[in-house]
C-alpha positions as CSV (number, residue, x, y, z in Angstrom):
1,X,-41.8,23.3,-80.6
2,X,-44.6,25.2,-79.6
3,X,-43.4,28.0,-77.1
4,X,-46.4,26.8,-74.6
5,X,-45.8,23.2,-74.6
6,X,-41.8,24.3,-74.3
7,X,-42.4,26.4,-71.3
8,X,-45.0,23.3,-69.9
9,X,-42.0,20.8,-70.2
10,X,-39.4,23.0,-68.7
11,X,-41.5,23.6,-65.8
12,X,-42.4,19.8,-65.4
13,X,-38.7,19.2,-65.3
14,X,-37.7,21.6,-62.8
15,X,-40.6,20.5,-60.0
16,X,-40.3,16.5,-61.2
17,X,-36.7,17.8,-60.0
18,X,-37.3,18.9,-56.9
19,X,-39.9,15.9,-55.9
20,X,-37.2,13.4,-56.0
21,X,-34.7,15.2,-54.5
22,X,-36.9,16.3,-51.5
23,X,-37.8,12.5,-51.5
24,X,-34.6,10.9,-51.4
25,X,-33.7,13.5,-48.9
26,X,-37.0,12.7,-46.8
27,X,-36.7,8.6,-47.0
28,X,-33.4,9.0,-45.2
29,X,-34.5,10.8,-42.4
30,X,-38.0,8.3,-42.3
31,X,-35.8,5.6,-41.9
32,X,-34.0,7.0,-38.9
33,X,-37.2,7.7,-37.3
34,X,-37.1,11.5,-37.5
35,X,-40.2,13.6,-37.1
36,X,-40.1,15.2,-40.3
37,X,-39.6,13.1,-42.9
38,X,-40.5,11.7,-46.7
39,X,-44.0,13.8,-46.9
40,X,-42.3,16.7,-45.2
41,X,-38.7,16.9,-47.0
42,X,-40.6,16.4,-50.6
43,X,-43.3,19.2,-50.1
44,X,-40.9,21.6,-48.9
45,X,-38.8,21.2,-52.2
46,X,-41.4,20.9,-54.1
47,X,-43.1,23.9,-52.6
48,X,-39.6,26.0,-52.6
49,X,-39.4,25.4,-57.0
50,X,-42.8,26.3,-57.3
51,X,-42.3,29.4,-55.6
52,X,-39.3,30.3,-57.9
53,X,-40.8,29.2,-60.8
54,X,-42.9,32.3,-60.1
55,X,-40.7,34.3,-60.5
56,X,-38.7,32.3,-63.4
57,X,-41.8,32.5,-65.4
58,X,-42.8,36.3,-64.1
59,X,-43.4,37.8,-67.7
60,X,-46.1,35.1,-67.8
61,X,-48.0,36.5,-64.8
62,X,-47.3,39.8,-66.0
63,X,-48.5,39.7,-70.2
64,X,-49.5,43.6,-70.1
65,X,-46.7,44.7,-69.0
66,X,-43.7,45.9,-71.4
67,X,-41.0,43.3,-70.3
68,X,-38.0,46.5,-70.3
69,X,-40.1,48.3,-67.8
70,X,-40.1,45.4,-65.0
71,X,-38.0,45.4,-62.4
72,X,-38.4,42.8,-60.1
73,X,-35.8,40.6,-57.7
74,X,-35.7,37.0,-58.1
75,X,-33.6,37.0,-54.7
76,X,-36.2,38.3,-52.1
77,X,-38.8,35.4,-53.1
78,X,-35.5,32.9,-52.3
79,X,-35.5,34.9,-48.7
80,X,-38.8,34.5,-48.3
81,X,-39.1,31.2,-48.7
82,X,-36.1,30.3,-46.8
83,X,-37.5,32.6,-43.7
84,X,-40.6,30.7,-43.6
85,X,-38.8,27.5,-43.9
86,X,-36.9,28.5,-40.8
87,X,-40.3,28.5,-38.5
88,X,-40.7,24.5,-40.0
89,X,-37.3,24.0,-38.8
90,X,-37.8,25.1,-35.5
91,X,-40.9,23.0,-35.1
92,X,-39.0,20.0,-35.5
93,X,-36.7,20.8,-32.9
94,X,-37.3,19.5,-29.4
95,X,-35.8,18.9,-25.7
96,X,-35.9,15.6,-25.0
97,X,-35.1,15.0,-20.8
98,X,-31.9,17.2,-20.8
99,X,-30.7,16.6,-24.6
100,X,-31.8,18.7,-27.9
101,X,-32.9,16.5,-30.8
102,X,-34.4,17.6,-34.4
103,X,-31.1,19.8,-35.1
104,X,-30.1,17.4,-38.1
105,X,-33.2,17.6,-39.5
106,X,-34.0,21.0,-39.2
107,X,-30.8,21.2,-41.3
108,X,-31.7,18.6,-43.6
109,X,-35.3,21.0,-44.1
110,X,-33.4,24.2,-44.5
111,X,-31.0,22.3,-47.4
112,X,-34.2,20.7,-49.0
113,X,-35.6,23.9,-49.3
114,X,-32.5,25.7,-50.5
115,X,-32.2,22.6,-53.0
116,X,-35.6,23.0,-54.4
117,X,-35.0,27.2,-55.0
118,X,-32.1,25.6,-57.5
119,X,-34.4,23.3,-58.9
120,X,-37.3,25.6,-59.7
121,X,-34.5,28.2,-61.3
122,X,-33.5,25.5,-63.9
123,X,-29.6,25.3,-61.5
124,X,-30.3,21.4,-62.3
125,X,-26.0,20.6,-61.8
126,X,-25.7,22.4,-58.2
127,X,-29.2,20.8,-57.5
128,X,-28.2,17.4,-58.3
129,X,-24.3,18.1,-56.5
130,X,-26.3,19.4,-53.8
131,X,-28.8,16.7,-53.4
132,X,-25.6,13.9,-53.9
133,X,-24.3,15.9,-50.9
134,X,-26.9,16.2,-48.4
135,X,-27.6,12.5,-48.9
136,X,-23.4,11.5,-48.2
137,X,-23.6,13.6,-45.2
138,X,-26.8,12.0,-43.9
139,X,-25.6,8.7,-43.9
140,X,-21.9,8.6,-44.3
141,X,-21.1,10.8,-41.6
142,X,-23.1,9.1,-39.4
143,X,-20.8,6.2,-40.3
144,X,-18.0,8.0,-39.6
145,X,-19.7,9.8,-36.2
146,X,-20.1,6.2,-34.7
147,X,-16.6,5.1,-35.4
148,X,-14.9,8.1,-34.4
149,X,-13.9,8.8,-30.8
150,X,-15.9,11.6,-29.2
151,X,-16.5,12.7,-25.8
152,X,-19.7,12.4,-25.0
153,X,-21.1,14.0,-21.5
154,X,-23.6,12.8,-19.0
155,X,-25.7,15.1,-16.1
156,X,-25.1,13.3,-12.5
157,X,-26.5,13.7,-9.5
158,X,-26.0,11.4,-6.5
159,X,-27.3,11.6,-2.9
160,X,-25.8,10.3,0.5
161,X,-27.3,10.7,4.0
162,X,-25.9,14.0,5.2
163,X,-23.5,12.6,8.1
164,X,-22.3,9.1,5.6
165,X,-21.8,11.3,2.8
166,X,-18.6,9.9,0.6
167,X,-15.6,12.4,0.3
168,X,-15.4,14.6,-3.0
169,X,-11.7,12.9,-3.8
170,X,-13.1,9.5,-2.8
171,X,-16.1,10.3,-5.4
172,X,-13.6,11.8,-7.5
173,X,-11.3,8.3,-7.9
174,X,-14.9,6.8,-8.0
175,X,-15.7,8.1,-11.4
176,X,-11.9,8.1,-12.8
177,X,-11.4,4.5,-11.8
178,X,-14.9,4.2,-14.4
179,X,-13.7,6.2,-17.3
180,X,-15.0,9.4,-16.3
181,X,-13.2,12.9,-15.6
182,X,-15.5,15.7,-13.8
183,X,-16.3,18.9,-15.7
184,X,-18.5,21.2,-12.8
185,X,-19.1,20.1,-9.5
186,X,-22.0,21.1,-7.2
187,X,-23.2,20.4,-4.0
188,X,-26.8,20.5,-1.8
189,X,-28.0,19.7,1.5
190,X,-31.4,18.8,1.2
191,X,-34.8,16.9,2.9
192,X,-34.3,19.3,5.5
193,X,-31.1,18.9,6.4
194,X,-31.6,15.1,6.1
195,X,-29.6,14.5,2.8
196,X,-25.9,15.3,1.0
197,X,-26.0,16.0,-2.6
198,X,-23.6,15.9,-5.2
199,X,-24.2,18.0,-8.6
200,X,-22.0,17.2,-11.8
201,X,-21.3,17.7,-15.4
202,X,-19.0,14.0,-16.1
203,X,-17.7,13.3,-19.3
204,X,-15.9,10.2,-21.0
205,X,-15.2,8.7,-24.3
206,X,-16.8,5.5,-24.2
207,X,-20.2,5.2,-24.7
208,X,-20.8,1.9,-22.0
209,X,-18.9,3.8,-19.0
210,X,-22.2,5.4,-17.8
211,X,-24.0,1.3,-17.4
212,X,-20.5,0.4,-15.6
213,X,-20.9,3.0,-13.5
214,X,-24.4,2.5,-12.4
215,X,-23.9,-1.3,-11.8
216,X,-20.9,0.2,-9.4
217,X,-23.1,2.7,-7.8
218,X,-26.1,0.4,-7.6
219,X,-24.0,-2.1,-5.2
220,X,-23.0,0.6,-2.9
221,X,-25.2,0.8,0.3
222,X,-24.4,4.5,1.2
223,X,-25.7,5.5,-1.9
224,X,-29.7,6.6,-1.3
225,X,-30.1,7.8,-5.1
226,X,-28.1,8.4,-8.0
227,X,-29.0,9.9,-11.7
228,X,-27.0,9.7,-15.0
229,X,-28.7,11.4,-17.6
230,X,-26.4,11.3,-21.2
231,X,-26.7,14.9,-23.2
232,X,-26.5,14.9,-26.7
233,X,-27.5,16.6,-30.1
């Protein structure tokens, strides 16, 4: 086989490669809704094997040059191109009211793009391991995240008229009697002087205590106005 036409097939291989792994990656995270997704997750793998086959195919670039007297590192182009992944990562992560969101698929970018380095080196096993693997962990753990208990924490505020205000331990049994234990506590007087504030970090490990909780509040006439806000990743 002509050595061209070899090196033509190789190279169609490895970024072929790297497109559908990048677009298996990318369909999971489309589904879910994620900001980055098929378009994104496939052109960053494909972009990451094109950039090593650069240096994979190096003596090509470099024809006048006798091959013993180059001395290049395939490495720093694989730490280039994971540092500039990491400023597409951080694009895609935001705050959302008091949560974080993006983290996962900032992750899922950073692994694309590690997965297409392998892919434009010829690494086609690890590639194809590491692809099977990203995908399991995209959707199976999120199986086993849902089923598994977990404590999940909520921001609460909740105001009284200063002189009606309900007692801390009566607030305290409050939130106990609703699933809910009390991580921080703090406490405001505000409107001038007009209004009793309490502060709170609250956690529990079922997901429906925060609605109970607000139907509860919600029927309580000293309450002037309460806040749950749910954290998360």
């Amino acid at each position: 086989m002509d050595s061209a036409y070899s090196d033509y097939v190789v190279i169609t291989l490895h970024i072929l490669g790297a497109t559908l792994a990048g677009g298996l990656i990318g369909l999971e995270r489309s589904f879910h809704g994620r900001p980055a997704g098929f378009r994104t997750h496939t052109l960053v793998c494909v972009a990451s094997s094109v950039l090593m086959l650069v240096t994979y195919f190096q003596w090509k670039w470099l024809p006048n040059v006798p091959w013993e007297t180059v001395r290049t590192d395939p490495t720093r182009m694989a730490q280039g191109i994971m540092t500039g992944v990491g400023f597409l990562g951080a694009g895609v992560i935001y705050k959302e009211g008091l949560s974080v969101r993006g983290l996962t698929t900032a992750g899922s970018i950073w692994m694309t793009a590690a997965i297409g380095i392998l892919f434009g080196i010829g690494f086609y096993f690890p590639a194809i391991f590491a692809t099977l693997l990203t995908l399991g962990v995209l959707s199976a753990f999120r199986w086993i995240e849902s089923h598994m208990p977990a404590q999940a924490y909520a921001h609460f505020h909740i105001r009284f008229e200063r002189d009606h205000a309900m007692p801390e331990e009566q607030l305290r049994a409050l939130l106990a009697a609703h699933g809910f234990t009390v991580a921080n506590m703090s406490y405001r007087v505000i409107n001038e002087g007009r209004s009793f504030e309490y502060r709170m970090v609250i956690r529990t490990i079922d997901p429906r205590n925060p609605a109970k909780l607000a139907a509860a509040l919600a029927r309580l006439d000293s309450v002037h106005e309460f806040r749950i806000s749910p954290t998360g990743d």
